[in-house]
C-alpha positions in Angstrom: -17.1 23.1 -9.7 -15.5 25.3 -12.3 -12.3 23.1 -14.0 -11.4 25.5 -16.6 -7.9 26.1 -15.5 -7.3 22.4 -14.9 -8.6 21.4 -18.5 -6.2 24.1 -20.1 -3.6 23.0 -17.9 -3.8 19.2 -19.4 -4.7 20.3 -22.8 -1.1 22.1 -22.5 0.6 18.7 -20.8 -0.3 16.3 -23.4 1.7 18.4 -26.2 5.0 18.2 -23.5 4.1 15.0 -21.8 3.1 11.9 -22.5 -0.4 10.8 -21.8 -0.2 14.7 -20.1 0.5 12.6 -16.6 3.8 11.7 -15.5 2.3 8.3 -13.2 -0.6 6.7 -15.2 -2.6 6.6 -12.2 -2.9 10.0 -12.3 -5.1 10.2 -15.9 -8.5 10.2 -14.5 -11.6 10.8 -16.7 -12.1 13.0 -18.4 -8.8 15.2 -16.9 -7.4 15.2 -14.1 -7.6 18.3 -11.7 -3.8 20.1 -11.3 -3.1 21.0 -8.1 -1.9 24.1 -6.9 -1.3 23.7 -3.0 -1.7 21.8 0.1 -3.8 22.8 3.3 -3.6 20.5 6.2 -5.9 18.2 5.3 -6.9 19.4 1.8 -5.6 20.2 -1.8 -6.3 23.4 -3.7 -6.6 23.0 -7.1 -5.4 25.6 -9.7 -9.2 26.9 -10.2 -9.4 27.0 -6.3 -11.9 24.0 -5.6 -10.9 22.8 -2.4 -10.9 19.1 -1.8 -10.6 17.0 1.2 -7.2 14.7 0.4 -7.7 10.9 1.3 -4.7 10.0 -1.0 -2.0 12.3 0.6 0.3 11.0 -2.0 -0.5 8.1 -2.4 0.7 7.3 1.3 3.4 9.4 2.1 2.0 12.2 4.0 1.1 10.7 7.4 1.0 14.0 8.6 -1.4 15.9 5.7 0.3 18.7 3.7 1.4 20.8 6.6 4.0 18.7 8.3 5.2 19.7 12.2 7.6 22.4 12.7 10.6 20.1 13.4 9.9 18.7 10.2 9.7 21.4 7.9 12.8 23.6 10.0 14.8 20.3 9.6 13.9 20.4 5.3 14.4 24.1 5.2 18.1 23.9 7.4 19.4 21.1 5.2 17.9 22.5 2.0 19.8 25.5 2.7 23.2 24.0 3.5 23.6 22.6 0.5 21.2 20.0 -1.8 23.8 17.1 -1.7 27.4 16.3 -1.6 28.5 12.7 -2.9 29.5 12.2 0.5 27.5 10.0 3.9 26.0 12.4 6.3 25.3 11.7 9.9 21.2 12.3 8.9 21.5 9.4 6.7 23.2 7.2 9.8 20.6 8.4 12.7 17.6 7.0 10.2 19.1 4.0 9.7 19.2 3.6 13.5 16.2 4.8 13.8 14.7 2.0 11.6 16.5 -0.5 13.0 15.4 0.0 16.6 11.9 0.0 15.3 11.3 -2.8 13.0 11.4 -6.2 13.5 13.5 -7.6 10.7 15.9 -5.1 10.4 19.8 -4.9 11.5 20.9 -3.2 8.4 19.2 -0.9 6.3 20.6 0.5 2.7 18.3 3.5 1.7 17.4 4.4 -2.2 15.4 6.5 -3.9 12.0 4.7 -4.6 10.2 1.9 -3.8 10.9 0.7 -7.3 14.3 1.1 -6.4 14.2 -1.1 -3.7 12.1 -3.8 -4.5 14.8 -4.1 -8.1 17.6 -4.5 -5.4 15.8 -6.6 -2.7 15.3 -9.1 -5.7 18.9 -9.1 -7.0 19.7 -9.4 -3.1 18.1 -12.5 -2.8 18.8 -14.2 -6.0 22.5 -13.2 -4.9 22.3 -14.4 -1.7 21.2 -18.1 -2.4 22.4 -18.7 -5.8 18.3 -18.9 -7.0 17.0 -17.5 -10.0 13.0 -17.6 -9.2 10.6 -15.3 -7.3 7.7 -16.4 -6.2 5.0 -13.1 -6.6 1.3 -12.9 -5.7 -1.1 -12.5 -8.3 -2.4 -9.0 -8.4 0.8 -7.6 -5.8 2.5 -4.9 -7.1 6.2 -4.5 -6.6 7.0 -0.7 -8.6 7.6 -0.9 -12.3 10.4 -4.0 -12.5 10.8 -6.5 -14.8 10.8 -9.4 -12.3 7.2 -8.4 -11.2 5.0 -6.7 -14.3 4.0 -10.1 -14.3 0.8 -11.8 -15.1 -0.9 -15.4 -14.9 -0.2 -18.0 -12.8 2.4 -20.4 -12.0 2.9 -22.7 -15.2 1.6 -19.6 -17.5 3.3 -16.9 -16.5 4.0 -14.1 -19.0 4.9 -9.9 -18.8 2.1 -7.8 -18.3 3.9 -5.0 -20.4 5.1 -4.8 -23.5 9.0 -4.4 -23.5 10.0 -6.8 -21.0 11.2 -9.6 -22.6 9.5 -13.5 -21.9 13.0 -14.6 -20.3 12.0 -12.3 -17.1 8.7 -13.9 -16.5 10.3 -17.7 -16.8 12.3 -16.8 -13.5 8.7 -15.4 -11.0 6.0 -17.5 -10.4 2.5 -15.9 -9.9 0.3 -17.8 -7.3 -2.6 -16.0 -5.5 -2.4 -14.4 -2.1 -4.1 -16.4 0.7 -3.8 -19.8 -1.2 -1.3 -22.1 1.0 -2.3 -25.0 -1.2 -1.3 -22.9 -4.3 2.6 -21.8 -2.6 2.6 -25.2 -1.0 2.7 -27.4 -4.8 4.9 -24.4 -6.4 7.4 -24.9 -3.6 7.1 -28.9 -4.1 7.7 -28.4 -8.0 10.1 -25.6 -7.6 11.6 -25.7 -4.1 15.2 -25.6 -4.7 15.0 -22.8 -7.7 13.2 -20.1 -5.6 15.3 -17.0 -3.9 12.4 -15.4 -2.4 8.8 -15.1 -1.5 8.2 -11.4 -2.7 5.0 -10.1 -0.9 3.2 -7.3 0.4 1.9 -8.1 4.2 -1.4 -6.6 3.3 -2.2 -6.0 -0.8 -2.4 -2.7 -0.6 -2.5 -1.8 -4.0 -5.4 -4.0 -4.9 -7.8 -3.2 -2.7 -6.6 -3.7 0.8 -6.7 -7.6 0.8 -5.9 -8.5 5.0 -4.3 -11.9 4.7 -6.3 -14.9 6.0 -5.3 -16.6 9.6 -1.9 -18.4 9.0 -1.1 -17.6 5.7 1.7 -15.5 6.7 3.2 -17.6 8.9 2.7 -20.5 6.4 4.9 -18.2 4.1 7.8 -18.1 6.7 7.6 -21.8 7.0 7.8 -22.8 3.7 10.7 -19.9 2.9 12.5 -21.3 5.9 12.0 -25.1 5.2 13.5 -24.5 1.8 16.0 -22.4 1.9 14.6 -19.2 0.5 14.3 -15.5 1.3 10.8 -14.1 3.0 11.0 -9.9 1.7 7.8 -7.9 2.9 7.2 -4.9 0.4 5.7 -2.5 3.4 6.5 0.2 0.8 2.9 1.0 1.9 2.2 -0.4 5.1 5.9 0.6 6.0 5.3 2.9 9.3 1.4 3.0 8.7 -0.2 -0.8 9.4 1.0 -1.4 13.1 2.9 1.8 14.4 6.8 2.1 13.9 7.0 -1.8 13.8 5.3 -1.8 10.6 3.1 -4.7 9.5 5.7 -7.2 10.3 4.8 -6.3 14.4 1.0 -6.2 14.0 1.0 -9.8 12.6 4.0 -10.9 14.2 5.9 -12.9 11.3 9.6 -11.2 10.7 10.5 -11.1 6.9 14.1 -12.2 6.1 14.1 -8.6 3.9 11.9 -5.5 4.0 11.6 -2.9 1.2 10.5 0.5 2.4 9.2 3.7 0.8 7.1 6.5 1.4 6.9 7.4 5.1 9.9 6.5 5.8 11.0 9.4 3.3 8.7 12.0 4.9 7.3 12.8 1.6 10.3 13.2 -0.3 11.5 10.5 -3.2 12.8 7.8 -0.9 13.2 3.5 -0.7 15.3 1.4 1.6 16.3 -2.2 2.0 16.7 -3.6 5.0 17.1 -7.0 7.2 19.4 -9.3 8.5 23.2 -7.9 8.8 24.7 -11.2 7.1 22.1 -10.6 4.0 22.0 -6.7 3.4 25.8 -6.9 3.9 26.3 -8.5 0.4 25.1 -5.3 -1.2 28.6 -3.9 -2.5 30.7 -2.7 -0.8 30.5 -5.0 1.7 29.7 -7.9 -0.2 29.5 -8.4 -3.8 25.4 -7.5 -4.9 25.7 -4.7 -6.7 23.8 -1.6 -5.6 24.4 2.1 -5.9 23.1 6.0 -6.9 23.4 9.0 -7.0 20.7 10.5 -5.1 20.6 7.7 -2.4 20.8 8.7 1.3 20.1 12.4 0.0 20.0 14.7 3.1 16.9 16.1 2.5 15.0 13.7 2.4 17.2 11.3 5.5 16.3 14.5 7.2 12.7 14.7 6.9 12.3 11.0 7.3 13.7 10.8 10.6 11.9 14.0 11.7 8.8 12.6 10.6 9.1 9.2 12.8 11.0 10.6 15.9 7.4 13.1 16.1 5.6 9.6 15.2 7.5 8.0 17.8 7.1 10.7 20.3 3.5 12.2 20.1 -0.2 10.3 19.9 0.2 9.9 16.0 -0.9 6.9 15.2 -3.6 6.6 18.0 -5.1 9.7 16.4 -4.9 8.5 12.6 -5.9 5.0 13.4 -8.9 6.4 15.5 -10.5 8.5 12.9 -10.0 5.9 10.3 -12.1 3.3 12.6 -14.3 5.7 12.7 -14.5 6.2 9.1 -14.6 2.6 8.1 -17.5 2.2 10.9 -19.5 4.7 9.5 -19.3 3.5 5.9 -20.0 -0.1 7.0 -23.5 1.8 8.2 -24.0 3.5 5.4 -23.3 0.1 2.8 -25.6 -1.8 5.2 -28.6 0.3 3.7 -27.3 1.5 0.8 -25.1 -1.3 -0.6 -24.9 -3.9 1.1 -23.2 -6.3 -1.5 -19.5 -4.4 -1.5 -17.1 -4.2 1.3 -15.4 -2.1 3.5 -11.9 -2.8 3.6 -8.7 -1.3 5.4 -6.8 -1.2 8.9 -4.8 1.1 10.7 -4.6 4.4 8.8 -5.5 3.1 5.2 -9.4 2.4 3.8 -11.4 1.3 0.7 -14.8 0.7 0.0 -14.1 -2.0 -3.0 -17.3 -2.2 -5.0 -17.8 -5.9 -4.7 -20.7 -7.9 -6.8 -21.2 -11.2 -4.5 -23.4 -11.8 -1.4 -27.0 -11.9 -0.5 -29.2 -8.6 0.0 -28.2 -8.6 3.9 -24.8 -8.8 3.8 -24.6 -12.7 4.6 -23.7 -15.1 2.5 -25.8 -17.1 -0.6 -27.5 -19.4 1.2 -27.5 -18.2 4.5 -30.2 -18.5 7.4 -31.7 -15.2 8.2 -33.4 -14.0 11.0 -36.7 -11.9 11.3 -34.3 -8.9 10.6 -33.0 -10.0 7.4 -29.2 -10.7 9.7 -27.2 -14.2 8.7 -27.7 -17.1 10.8 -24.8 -20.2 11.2 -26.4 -23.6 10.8 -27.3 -23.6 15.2 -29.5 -20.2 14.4 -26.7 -17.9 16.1 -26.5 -15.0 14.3 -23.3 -14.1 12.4 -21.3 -10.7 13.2 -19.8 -8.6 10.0 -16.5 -7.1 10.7 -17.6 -3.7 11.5 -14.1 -1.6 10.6 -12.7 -3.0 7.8 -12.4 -6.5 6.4 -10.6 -8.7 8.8 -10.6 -12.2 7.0 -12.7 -13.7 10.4 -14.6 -17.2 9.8 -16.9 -16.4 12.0 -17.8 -13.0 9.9 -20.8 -13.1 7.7 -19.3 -11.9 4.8 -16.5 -14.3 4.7 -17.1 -16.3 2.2 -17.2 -13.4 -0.3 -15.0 -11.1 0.7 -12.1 -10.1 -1.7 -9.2 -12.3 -0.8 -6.9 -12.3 -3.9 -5.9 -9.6 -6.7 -8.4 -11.3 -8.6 -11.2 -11.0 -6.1 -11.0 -6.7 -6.2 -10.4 -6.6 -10.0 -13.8 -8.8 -10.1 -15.2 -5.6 -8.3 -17.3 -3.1 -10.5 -14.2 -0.9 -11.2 -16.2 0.9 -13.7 -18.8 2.1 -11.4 -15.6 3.2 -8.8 -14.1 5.5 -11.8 -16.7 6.7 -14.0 -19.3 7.4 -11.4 -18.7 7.0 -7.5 -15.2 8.4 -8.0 -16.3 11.4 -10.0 -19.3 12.7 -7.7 -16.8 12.3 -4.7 -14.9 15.0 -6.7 -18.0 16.9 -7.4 -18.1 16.7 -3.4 -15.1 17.7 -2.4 -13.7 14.4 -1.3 -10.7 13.4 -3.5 -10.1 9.1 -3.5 -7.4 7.7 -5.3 -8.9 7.4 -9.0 -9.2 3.5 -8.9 -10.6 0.7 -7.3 -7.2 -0.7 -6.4 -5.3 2.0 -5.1 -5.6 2.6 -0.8 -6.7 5.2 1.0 -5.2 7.6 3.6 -5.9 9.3 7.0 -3.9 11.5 8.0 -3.0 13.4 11.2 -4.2 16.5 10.0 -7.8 14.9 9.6 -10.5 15.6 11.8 -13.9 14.4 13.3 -15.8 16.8 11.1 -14.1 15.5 8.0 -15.1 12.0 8.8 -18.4 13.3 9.2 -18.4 15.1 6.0 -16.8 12.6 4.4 -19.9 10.1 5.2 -22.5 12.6 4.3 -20.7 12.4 0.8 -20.9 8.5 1.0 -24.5 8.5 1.7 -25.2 10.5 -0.5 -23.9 9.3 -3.8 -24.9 5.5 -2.4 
């Protein structure tokens, strides 16, 4: 592939901008490619290589670049009335509704503009609501670029993981890792009457796709309940991707006290929301006496095309189609890291997918120590043989890869990540197929995918494995 444009392109950006990316995610080695347009499923690039898109935004585009016609005529009629006002719309009122038909935890919902935005409020929310001051935040989560998260360490260590935040922030959010009870269970003993909130994502899906083990979550909205303290689920991510238009919070059936929203529900378009219980997310001012505000929030562009985007969600075969060709997908690479590689792990439900590049595990697939059959497959200790989830991690007991399977932050960032960016990451370009650029970040299906790019997408994955 010729990048000629694309290097010139950076070259100019990093004399106007800093790092020549305006998200540092974006900085891949050596530079990254500047896109020029969306196709459906693809991206163009601005020296025309084509590229099948499995980040679509990093999540946003459930529907590819090419959105359905009520969509884009809703965008173009209230881009053309006028970009915004200062003033509530009715737009703004029928997705709130919308939202709150939908998802479990939510009677209220108070819509910003990132999901930054709203994780910042759902924390003041809750440290207004009960008086607290602490946050309890899994190790390795990522909550946008606040204060009271870009934090790092663990529970009696905990420190910023960025320069200019200062130490006072970190002394108020405790770090514990996801999938640890025992961990959550002595910080609450230690801490219980000082903590607002459990601040968590559902599914980690900014650290490699970690599924949460059996209980954990409900052991979360025990232990929020027992003490007093708020349960918020970040589904900025999972948010009207992991279990339909109930969100995560119906596929695992545990109802968060507070949701934080973003992408989707935005239909591509700069977007977070807050929402819950009425007799919490009414102490956001006016109604209560949390301050929240801006400028841009409830903008009608973007109300518009989120509501467009889940009333077609709500009434066509979306998610069956999405969620099909991403089993698919996660099938097929389980085959092809069965011969190939069989020490990392296929990770992802619903819609979203990662291969994280994992360094435990025998030769098989089972774990050290395992019997194995004539076939080189794990036995238990009776000689049964041990099934591997075949679609994605699931966290099972009885799976053969359980016991070294990524189950915290930790557990991905213990991954090769160097091997994911420097080499499996660029030939996948080379190929056509454009990942997100780290080991962390998810992976997307969209609607506008199709059998043959599952196929092609495979062929890559074989391969460069």
């Amino acid at each position: 592939m010729n990048h000629d444009e694309s290097r010139a392109l950076y070259d100019r950006a990093l004399s106007a901008i800093p790092g020549g990316v305006n998200s540092s995610v974006r900085a891949t080695r050596p530079y990254p490619f500047f896109v020029d347009h969306g196709d459906g499923a693809h991206v163009v690039d601005a020296d025309g290589n084509r590229y099948l898109d499995y980040v679509m935004g990093y999540g946003p585009l459930l529907y590819g670049h090419d959105p359905p016609e009520p969509v884009q005529a809703a965008i173009q009629s209230y881009a053309s009335e006028g970009p915004m006002y200062g003033a509530p719309t009715e737009v703004e009122v029928e997705l709130a509704e919308f939202v709150a038909r939908h998802v479990p935890s939510v009677e209220l919902t108070r819509f910003v503009n990132s999901g930054t935005e709203a994780t910042v409020s759902a924390v003041r929310l809750a440290r207004g609501h009960t008086g607290r001051d602490k946050i309890v935040v899994m190790q390795g989560g990522y909550h946008g670029a606040q204060e009271s998260t870009l934090v790092e360490g663990d529970a009696e260590t905990a420190m910023p993981s960025s320069p200019g935040i200062p130490p006072s922030f970190a002394e108020h959010t405790i770090p514990v890792p996801f999938n640890d009870s025992e961990a959550i269970e002595a910080v609450f003993e230690a801490h219980g009457d000082d903590i607002a909130a459990v601040l968590t994502e559902p599914i980690l899906g900014n650290t490699g796709i970690v599924h949460p083990v059996d209980g954990y979550l409900e052991r979360l909205r025990e232990l929020t309940d027992a003490h007093g303290a708020l349960l918020i689920f970040d589904e900025v991510i999972t948010g009207f991707r992991v279990g339909g238009l109930q969100c995560a919070q119906g596929k695992f059936g545990v109802t968060p006290d507070v949701t934080t929203f973003g992408k989707i529900v935005g239909g591509g378009f700069p977007v977070g929301a807050i929402g819950g219980r009425a007799e919490i997310i009414e102490e956001f001012t006016p109604a209560g006496e949390v301050f929240q505000s801006g400028t841009f929030s409830g903008h009608p562009v973007t109300m518009a095309a989120g509501y467009e985007y889940l009333k077609y969600a709500a009434e066509n075969d979306v998610y069956d189609h999405v969620n099909g060709l991403a089993e698919r997908l996660r099938e097929g690479i389980t085959d092809v890291l069965e011969d190939r590689a069989p020490s990392y792990t296929v990770v992802g439900t619903d819609s979203m997918f990662k291969t994280v590049f994992t360094r435990r595990g025998a030769p098989d697939g089972g774990s050290e120590g395992d019997a194995l059959d004539s076939e080189g497959n794990a036995l238990d200790s009776e000689g049964n043989a041990l099934e591997v989830c075949d679609a994605g991690c699931r966290q099972r007991e009885s799976c053969a890869k359980y016991d070294h399977c990524p189950k915290t932050g930790a557990d991905v960032a213990d991954a090769e990540v160097e091997r994911w960016e420097r080499l499996f990451w660029q030939e996948m370009k080379q190929r056509g197929i454009f990942l997100t650029a780290n080991q962390f970040e998810s992976q997307f299906v969209s609607y506008a995918h199709t059998d043959s790019d599952v196929e092609e997408t495979l062929e890559a994955y074989k391969t460069i494995l």
